[in-house]
C-alpha positions in Angstrom: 54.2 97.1 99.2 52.2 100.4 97.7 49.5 99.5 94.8 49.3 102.5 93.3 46.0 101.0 91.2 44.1 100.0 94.1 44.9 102.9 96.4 44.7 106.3 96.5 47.2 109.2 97.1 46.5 112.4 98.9 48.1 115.7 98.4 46.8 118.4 100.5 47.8 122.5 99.8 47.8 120.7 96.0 47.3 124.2 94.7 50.5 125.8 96.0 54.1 125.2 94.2 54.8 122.1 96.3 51.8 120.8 96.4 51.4 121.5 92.9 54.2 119.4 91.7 54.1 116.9 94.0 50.4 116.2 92.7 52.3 116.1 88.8 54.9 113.5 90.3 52.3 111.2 91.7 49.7 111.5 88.3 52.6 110.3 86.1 53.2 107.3 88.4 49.4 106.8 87.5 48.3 107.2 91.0 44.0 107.8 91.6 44.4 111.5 93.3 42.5 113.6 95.7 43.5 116.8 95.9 42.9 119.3 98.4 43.4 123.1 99.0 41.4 125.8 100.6 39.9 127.2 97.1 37.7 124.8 94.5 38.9 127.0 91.5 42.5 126.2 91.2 42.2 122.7 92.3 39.6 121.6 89.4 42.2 123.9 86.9 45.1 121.6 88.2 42.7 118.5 87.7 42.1 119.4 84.2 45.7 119.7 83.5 47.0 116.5 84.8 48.1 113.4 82.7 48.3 109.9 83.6 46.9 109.6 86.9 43.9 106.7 87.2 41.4 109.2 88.7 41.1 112.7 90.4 38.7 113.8 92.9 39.4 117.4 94.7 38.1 118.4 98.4 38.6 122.2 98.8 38.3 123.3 101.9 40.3 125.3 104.9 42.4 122.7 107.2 41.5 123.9 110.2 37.8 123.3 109.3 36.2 120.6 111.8 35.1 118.7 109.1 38.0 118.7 106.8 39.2 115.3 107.4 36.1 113.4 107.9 35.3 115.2 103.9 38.7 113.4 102.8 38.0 110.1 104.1 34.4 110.1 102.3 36.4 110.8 99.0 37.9 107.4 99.6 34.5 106.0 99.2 36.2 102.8 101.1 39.8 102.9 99.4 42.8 102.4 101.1 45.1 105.4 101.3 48.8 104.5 99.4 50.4 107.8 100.1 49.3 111.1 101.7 51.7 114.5 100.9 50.4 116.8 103.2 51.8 120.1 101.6 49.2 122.6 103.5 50.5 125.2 105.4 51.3 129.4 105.9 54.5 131.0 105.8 54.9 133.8 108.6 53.6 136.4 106.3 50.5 135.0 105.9 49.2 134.6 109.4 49.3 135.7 113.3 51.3 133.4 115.3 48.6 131.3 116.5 47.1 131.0 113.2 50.4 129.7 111.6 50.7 127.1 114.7 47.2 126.0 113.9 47.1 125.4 110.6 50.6 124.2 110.2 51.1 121.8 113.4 47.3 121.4 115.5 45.9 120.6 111.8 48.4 118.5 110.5 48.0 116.3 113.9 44.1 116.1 113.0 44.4 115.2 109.8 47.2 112.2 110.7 45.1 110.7 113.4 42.1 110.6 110.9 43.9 109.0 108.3 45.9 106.9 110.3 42.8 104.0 110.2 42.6 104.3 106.4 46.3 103.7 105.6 47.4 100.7 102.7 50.1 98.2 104.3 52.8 99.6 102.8 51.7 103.4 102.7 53.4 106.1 103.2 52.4 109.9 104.6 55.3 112.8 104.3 54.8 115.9 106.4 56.4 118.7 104.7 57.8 120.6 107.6 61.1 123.2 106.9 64.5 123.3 107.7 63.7 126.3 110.2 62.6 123.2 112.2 65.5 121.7 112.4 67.2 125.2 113.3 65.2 125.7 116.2 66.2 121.8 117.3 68.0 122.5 120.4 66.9 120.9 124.1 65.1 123.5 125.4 62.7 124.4 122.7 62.6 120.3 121.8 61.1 120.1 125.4 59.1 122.9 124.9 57.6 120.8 121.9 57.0 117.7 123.8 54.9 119.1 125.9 52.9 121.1 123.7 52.8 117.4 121.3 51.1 115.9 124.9 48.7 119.1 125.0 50.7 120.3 127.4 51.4 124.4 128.1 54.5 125.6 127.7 55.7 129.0 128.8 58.3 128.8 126.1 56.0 127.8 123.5 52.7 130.8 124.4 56.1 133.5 124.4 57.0 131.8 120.7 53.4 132.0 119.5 52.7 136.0 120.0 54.4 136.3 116.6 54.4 134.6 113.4 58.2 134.6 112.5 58.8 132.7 116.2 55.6 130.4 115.7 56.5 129.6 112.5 59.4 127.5 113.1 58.0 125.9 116.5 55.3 124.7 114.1 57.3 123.1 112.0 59.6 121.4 114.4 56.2 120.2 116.2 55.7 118.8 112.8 59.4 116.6 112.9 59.2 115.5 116.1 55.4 114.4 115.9 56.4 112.4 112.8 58.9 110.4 114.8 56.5 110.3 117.9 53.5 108.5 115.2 56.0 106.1 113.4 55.2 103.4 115.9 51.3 103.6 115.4 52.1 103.7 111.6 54.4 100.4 112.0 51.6 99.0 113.8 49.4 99.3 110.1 51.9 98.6 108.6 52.6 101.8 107.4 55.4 105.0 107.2 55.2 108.3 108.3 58.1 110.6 107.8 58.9 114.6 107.6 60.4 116.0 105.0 61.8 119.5 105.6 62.6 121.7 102.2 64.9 125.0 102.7 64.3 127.8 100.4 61.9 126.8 97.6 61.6 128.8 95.0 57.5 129.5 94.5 55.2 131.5 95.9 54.8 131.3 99.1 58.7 131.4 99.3 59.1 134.7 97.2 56.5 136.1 99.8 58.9 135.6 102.5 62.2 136.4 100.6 60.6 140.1 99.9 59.7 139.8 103.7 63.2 140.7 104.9 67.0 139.9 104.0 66.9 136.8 106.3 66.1 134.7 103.4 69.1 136.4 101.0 71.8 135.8 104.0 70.6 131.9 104.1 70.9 131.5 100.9 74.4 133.0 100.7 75.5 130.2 102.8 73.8 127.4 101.2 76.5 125.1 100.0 74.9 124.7 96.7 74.6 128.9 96.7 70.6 129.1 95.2 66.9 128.1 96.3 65.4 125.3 95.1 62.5 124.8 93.1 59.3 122.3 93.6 60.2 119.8 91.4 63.4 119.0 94.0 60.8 118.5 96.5 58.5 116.5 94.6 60.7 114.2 93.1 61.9 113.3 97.6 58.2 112.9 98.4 57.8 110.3 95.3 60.7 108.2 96.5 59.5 108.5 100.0 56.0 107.4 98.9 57.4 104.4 96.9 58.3 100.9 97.8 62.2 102.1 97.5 61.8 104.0 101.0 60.4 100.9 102.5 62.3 100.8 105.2 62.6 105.0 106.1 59.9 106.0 108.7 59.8 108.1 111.8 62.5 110.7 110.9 63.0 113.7 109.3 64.1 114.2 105.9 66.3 117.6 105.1 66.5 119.1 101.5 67.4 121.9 101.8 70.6 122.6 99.2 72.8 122.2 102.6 71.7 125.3 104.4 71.6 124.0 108.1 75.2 122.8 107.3 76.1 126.5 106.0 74.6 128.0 109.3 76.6 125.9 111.2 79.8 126.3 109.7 78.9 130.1 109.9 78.7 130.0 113.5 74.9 129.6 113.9 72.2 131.7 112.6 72.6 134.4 114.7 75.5 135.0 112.7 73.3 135.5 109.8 71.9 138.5 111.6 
């Protein structure tokens, strides 16, 4: 079972809207916090501002950084880790297509493996990945994945990478299907590792993309529940799947996201949406 006294809860990208209120969520269960994002400033302004939680230390730093796990684990200062949210990541507008693959899949697989060791019995790590994942989830590009998860090349994959809107998506379903590939070394700890893939969310980094383009607009107009959803819909997923009441959910993905994949379907696919 979690101790949320004795161990300690990660949220990394703690700055952005998820991350943000997924760090609330956990400091109102009175979980002791670190809190990571690439910039010092905002982090130590969302310390200041957060109730209830047992303790609060920040790491800012960039998650591609060499270093940027090992500086984690030496926050720990010998604690065990009782949940990790790793919220970090870019959106297509932010970076090249490489970039976004680095930072949202080969640094997430970094920072899993370094944690891994450190994990409470009982603990819990979500990925936040996307629904665009689980769009792209067909066999081909799933094989694709698999060999890029081995270290493999991949024509397929190198062709998705030259752009950000096609990297994107291969980064986040790199990010499911790694979560379902680690569940066995979690189980092994005695641990959970799960993905949890939001749809549109309605913060920052999502407004960036819905002034991107009318892509965003046509998804949402076949969402079944017909709107975006915000960060505390996200927050309030991870805190279940970081509790003892999602004991026994590990190695899969977890999809909130209003019904749109179900929309896109029943709309004949998303080139449809085009």
């Amino acid at each position: 079972m979690n101790n949320t006294t004795n161990s300690v809860a990660i949220v990394t990208g703690a700055a952005g809207g998820m991350g943000r209120a997924i760090a609330i969520a956990f400091a109102r269960e009175g979980r002791r916090l670190i809190l990571s994002d690439l910039k010092a400033e905002p982090l130590e302004e969302l310390a200041k501002s957060l109730h209830g939680a047992a303790s609060i230390d920040v790491v800012a730093g960039d998650v591609t950084a060499a270093d940027y796990a090992m500086r984690i684990i030496a926050e720990l200062h010998g604690r065990r880790i009782g949940a990790v949210a790793h919220a970090a990541g870019v959106s297509p507008s932010m970076a090249d297509g490489k970039r976004v693959f680095a930072i949202n899949f080969t640094a997430t697989k970094a920072l899993v493996e370094a944690l891994l060791p450190h994990m409470a019995p009982g603990g819990a790590m979500v990925l936040i990945a996307s629904n665009s994942g689980q769009i792209l989830a067909r066999p081909l590009f799933d094989r694709a994945v698999r060999k890029m998860l081995k270290g493999r090349r991949s024509w397929i994959g190198n062709l998705m990478l030259k752009g950000s809107r096609s990297a994107y998506p291969l980064s986040k379903r790199a990010v499911q299907l790694y979560a379902v590939c680690m569940a066995p070394a979690f189980g092994a700890a005695g641990a959970r590792i799960v993905s949890l893939s939001p749809g549109i969310i309605d913060t920052e980094m999502g407004r960036l993309e819905n002034d991107a383009g009318p892509e965003m607009k046509r998804m949402i107009d076949v969402t079944p529940l017909g709107r975006s959803g915000n960060a505390d819909e996200i927050a309030s997923v991870v805190a279940f799947l970081a509790s003892p009441d999602a004991s026994y959910i590990t190695g899969t993905d977890i999809l909130v996201d209003g019904g749109t994949i179900a929309g896109i379907e029943a709309a004949g696919g998303v080139m449809k949406l085009r």
